[in-house]
C-alpha positions in Angstrom: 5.1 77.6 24.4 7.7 75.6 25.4 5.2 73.1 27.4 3.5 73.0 23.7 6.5 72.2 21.9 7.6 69.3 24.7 4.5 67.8 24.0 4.0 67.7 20.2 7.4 66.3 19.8 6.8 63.7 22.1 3.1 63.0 20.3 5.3 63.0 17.2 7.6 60.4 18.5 4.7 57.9 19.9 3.0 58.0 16.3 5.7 57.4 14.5 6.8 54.4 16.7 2.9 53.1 16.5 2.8 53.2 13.1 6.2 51.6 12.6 4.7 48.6 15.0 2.9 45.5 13.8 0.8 43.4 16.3 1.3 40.0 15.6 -1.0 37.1 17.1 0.2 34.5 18.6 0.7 31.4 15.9 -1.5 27.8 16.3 1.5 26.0 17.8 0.4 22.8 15.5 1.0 25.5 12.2 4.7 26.1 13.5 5.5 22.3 13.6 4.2 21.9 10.2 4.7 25.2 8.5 8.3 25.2 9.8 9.2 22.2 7.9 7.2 22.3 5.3 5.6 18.9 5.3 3.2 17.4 2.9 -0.1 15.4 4.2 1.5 12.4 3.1 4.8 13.5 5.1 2.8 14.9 8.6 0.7 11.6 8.5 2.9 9.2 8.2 5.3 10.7 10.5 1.9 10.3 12.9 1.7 6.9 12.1 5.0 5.9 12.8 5.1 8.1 16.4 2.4 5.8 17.2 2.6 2.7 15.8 4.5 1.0 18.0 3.3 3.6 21.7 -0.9 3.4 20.8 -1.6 1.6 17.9 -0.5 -2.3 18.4 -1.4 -1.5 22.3 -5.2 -0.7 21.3 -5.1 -3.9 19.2 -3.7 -6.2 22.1 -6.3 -4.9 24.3 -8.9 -5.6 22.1 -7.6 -8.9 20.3 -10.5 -12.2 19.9 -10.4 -15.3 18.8 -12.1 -15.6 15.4 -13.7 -18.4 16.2 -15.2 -16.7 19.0 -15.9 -13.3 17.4 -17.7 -15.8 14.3 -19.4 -17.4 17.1 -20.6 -13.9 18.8 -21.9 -12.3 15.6 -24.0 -14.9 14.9 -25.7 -15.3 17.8 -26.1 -11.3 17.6 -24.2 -8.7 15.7 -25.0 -5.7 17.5 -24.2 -7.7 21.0 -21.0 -8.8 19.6 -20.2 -5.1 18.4 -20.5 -3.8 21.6 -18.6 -6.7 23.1 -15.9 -6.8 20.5 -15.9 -3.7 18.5 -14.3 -0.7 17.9 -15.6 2.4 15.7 -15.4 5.7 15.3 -18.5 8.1 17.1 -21.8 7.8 15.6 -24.2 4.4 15.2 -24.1 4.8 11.3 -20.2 3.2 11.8 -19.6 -0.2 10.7 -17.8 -2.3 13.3 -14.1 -2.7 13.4 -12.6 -6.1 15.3 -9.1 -6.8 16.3 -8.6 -10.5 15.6 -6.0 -13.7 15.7 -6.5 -17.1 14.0 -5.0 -19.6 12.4 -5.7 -21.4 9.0 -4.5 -23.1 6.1 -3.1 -20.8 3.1 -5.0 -22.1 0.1 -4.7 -19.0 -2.5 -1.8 -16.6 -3.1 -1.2 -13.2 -5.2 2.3 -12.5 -4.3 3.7 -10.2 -7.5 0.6 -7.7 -7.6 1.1 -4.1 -5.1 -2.5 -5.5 -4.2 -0.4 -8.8 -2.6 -2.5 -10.9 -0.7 -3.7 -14.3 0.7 -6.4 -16.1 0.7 -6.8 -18.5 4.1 -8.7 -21.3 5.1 -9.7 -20.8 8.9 -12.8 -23.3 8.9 -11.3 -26.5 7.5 -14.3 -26.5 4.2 -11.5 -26.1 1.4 -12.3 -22.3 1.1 -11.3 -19.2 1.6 -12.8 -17.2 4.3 -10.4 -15.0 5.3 -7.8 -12.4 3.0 -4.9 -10.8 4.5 -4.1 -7.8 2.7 0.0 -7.8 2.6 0.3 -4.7 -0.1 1.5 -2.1 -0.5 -1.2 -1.4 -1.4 -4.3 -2.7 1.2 -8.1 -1.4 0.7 -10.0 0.2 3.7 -9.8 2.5 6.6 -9.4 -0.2 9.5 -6.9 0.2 11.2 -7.7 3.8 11.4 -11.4 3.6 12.6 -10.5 1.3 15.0 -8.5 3.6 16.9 -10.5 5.0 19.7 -7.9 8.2 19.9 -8.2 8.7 16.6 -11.1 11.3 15.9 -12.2 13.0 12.6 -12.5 16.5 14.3 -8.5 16.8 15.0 -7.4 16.6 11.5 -7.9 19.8 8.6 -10.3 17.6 6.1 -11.5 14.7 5.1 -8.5 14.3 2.3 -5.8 14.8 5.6 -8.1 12.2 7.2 -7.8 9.4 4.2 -3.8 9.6 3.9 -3.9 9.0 7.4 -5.7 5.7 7.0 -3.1 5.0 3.9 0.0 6.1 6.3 -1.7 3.6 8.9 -1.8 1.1 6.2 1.7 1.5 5.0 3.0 0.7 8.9 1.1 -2.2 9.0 2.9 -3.6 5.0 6.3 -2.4 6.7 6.0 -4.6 10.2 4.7 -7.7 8.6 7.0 -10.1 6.5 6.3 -11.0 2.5 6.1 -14.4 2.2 8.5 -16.1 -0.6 8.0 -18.9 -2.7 5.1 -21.7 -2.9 3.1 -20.8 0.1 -0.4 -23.0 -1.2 -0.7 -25.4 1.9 0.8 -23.8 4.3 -0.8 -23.0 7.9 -0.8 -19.3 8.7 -1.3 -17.7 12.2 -2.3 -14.1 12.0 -3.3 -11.3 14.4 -5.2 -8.0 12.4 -7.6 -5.7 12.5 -10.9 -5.7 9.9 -14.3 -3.7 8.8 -17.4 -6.0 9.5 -19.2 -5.8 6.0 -19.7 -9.5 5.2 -18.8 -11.8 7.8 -17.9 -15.0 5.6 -15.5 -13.1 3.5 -12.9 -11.1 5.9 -10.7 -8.4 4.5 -7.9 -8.9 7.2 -5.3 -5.7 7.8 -2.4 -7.7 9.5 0.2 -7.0 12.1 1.4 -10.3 12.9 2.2 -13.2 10.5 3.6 -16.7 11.1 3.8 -18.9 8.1 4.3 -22.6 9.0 6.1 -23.9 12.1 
């Protein structure tokens, strides 16, 4: 009777520590970081943009930089040659083409007090413009983004996480890349950017380097 006694109290004691147990899984360690401070999309993306501004993204741009002359030259003579060449894209043929550029031109059309600031330059000497550098804040298009090769749709939550990113990316290159002051009209520009190939006699320039005059 005793043994009996022994072992229900000890039966007693193991369900009553069972049942005041909770089995916890271990956490996605990419929840902690952002759960623990509480960060907004716009918050965790532009903190990812800044970490790798400066480490991947000007990097993938150097690597990849062409003349304009001589991607202008290469698309002509055959887009989907020069793509392959030149371009960078996210996975999947249905991608349009992203190009990391420098050239040089003649400033010929300014907006300076709009969000939407830009410039319109004059890189083949005809009196038009050919080419826009976006300055923003605010600056149209997914670019920069798409043209980072480790940059991939599949590591972010959603397609809405994915666009902030692209505005994040966007923001860094307004915030490295000087407002120009003043009566700019006539004034040669040197540039180095990054932009979508939709129609190659109008660019839609994403900058990262400006030099105004000199």
């Amino acid at each position: 009777m005793r043994d009996v006694f022994h072992l229900s109290a000890f039966c007693l004691v193991a369900a009553i520590a069972v049942t005041g147990c909770k089995i916890v899984p271990d956490p996605d360690p990419t929840e902690i970081g952002s759960a623990s401070v509480g960060q907004t999309d716009e918050a965790r993306m532009e903190a990812f943009a800044q970490e790798n501004w400066e480490a991947r993204v000007l990097p993938v741009i150097q690597e990849n930089l062409v003349p304009l002359d001589e991607l202008r030259a290469a698309l002509a003579e055959n887009t989907d040659a020069a793509g392959e060449k030149f371009g960078l894209r996210p996975k999947g043929e249905a991608n349009p083409w992203n190009f990391a550029v420098s050239g040089q031109g003649k400033i010929i059309e300014a907006k300076l007090d709009s969000r939407a600031a830009k410039l319109g330059v004059d890189t083949t000497g005809d009196g038009a413009a050919d080419v826009t550098v976006q300055l923003g804040p605010v600056i149209r298009g997914t670019a920069l983004r798409d043209a980072m090769p480790f940059i991939d749709f599949t590591d972010f939550r959603d397609q809405i996480e994915f666009a902030k990113l692209a505005t994040a990316l966007n923001g860094m290159a307004h915030a490295s890349t000087p407002k120009p002051e003043g009566d700019v009209i006539g004034q040669d520009l040197r540039f180095e950017g990054v932009f979508t190939l939709r129609d190659p006699a109008m660019i839609e320039l994403v900058p990262v380097m400006l030099e105004i005059g000199g």
